[in-house]
MIKOLVEX-651594 format. One record per residue (C-alpha): residue number from 1; x, y, z. Coordinates in Angstrom, 3 decimals, decimal comma, m for minus. Example, Ala and Ser with C-alpha at 12.3 -4.5 7.8 and 13.67 -1.06 7.14 Angstrom:
<sites>
nr:c1:c2:c3
1:12,300:m4,500:7,800
2:13,670:m1,060:7,140
</sites>
This chain:
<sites>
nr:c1:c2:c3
1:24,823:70,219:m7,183
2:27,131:67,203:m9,023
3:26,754:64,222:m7,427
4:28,346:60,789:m7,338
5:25,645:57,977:m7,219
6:25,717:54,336:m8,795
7:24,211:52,577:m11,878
8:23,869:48,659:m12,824
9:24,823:47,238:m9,047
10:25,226:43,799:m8,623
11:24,258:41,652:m5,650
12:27,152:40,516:m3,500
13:28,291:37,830:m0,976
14:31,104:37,361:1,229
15:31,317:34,538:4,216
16:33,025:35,598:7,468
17:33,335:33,274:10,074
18:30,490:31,067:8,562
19:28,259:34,046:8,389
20:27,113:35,067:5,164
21:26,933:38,547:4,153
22:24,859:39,352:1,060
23:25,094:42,984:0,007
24:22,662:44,637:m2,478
25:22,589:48,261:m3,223
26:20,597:50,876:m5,543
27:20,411:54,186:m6,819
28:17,345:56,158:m5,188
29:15,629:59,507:m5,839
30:13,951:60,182:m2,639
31:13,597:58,681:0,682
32:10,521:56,727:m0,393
33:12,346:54,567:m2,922
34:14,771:54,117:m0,088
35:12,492:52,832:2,094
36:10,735:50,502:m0,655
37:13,837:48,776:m1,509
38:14,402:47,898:2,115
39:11,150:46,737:1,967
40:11,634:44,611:m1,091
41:15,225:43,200:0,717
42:13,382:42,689:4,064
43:11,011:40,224:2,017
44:13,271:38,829:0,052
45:15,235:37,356:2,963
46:12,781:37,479:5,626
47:14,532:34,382:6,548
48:17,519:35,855:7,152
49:18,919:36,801:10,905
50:19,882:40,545:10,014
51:18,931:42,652:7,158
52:20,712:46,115:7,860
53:20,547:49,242:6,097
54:21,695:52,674:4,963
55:20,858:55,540:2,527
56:21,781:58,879:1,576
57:20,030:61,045:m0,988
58:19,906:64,796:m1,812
59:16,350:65,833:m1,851
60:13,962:68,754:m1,863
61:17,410:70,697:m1,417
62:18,633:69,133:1,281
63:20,999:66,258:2,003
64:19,245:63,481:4,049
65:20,424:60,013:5,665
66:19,118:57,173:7,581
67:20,586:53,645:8,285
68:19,388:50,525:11,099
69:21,563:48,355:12,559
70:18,519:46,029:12,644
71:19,038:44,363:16,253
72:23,070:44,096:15,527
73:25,035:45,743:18,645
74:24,722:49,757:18,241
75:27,099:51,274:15,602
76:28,526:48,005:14,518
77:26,470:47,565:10,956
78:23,993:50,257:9,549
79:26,040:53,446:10,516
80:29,497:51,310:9,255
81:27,312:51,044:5,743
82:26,266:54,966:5,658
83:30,321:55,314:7,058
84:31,333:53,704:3,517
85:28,746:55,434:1,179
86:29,975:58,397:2,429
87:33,446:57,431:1,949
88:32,678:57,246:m1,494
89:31,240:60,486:m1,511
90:27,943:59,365:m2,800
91:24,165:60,619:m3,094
92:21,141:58,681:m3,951
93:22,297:55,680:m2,909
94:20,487:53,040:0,049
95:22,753:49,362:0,498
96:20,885:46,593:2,583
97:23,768:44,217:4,151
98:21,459:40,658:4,914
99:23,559:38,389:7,513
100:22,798:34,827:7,619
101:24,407:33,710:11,539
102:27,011:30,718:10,649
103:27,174:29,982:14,578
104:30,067:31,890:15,450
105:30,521:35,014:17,143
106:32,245:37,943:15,163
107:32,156:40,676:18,253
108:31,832:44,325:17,663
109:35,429:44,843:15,739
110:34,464:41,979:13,476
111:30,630:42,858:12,685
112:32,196:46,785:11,889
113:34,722:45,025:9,832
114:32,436:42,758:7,693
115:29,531:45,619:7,296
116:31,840:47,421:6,245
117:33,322:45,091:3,670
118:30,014:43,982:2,561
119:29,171:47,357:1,448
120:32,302:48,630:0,181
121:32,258:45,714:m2,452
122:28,567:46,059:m3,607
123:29,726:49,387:m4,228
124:32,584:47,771:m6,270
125:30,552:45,865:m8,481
126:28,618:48,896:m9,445
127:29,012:51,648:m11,631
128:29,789:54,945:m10,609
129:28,423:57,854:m12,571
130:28,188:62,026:m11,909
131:25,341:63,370:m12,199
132:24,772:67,083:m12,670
133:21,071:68,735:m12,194
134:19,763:70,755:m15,538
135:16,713:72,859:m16,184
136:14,275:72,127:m19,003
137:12,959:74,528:m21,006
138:11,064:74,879:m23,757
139:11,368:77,931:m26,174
140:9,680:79,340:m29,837
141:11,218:81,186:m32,061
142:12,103:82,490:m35,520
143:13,944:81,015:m38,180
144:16,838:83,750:m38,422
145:16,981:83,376:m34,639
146:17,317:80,015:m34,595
147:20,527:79,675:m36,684
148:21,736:82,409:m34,262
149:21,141:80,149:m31,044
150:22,153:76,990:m33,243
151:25,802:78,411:m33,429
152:25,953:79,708:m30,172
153:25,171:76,636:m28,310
154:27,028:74,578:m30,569
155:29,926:74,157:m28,567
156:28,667:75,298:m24,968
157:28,583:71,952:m22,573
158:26,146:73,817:m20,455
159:22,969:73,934:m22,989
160:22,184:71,363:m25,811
161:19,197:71,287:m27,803
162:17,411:67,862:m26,869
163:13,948:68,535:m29,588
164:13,565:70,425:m32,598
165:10,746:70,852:m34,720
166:9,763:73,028:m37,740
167:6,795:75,022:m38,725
168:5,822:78,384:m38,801
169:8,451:79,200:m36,287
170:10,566:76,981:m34,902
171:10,183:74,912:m31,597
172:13,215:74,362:m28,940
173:13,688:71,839:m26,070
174:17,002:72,787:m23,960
175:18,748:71,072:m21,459
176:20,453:73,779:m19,312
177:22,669:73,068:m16,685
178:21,270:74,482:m13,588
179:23,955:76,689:m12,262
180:24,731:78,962:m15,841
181:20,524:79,299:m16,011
182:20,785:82,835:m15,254
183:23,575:83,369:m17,913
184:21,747:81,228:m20,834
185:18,390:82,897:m20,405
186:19,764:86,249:m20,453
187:21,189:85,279:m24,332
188:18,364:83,636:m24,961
189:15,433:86,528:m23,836
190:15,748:89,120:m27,145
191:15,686:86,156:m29,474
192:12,664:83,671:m28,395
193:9,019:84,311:m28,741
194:8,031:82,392:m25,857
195:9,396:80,522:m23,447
196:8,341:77,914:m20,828
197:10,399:76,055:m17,584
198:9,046:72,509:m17,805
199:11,302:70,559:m15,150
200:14,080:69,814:m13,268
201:16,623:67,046:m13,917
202:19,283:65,177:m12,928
203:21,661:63,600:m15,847
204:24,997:61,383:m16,130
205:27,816:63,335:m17,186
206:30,590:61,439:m16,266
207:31,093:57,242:m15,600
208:33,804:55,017:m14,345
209:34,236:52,309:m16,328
</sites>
């Protein structure tokens, strides 16, 4: 599927009340990365009096989510960060907020309000960029067949040629979006010698500037 996920985030901070709210967010393949960069925050400010999370990702075909509101009052911080990542509509994504307690009470409206905030502008400061999933194959064939699957690819956004080499017979690398697979092979089968699946991939199609 497409997906919405960020590039190039920034680290954020915003002071509430005293309390200082340091944001930091980054774009994940799997839970494990998620986890690791919680890790990684959790260190960083080990010092601090909250460090509260959220991720979402898309793997193994299935969309999967977590968050902590790390001893803040239930609902008021991790499930507010996964509220705004998924107000964004985005995948393979995990934001730490880390609080730093100025000495004055926000209560539950006001910890919702500045989790929320937190997150929404590390989000803000980051790129957003579509990703689309495409197939990788690998395909040999012959030099009259080649100029034939040179021109008809030319223009079609859903297959590009990514490697070429030249010998005896010519050597292919294709990048084939994942949902017209069916509909490329099915060209492609009377006019390859061989062909071979070699992975699965996501790539940026789209970015906001």
């Amino acid at each position: 599927m497409k997906y919405i996920s960020i590039e190039n985030s920034k680290e954020i901070t915003i002071i509430i009340e005293k309390s200082r709210f340091i944001a930091n967010a980054l774009q994940i393949k799997n839970t494990f990365q998620a986890h690791n960069f919680i890790k990684d925050i959790n260190q960083k400010y080990k010092n601090a009096t909250h460090n509260c999370w959220a991720y979402r990702v898309y793997e193994n075909e299935r969309e999967l989510f977590n968050y902590s509101d790390n001893k803040e009052p239930s609902g008021t911080a991790g499930r507010r960060i996964l509220g705004v990542i998924e107000k964004y509509n985005l995948y393979n994504v995990a934001i730490v907020v880390t609080r730093y307690f100025g000495g004055i009470k926000l209560g539950i409206r006001g910890l919702i309000d500045a989790y929320s905030q937190a997150a929404e502008e590390v989000i803000k400061n980051s790129q957003l960029v579509t990703y689309e999933p495409f197939l990788i194959y690998e395909i040999y064939c012959d030099y009259s067949n080649f100029s034939h699957i040179q021109r008809m690819f030319s223009k079609d956004p859903n297959v590009s040629i990514i490697e070429q080499k030249f010998g005896e017979i010519v050597f292919l690398k294709l990048k084939i979006a994942e949902e017209y697979e069916n509909n490329i092979l099915n060209i492609l089968k009377n006019r390859i010698l061989k062909l071979d699946f070699i992975e699965k991939a996501d790539y940026p199609i789209q970015q906001s500037v």
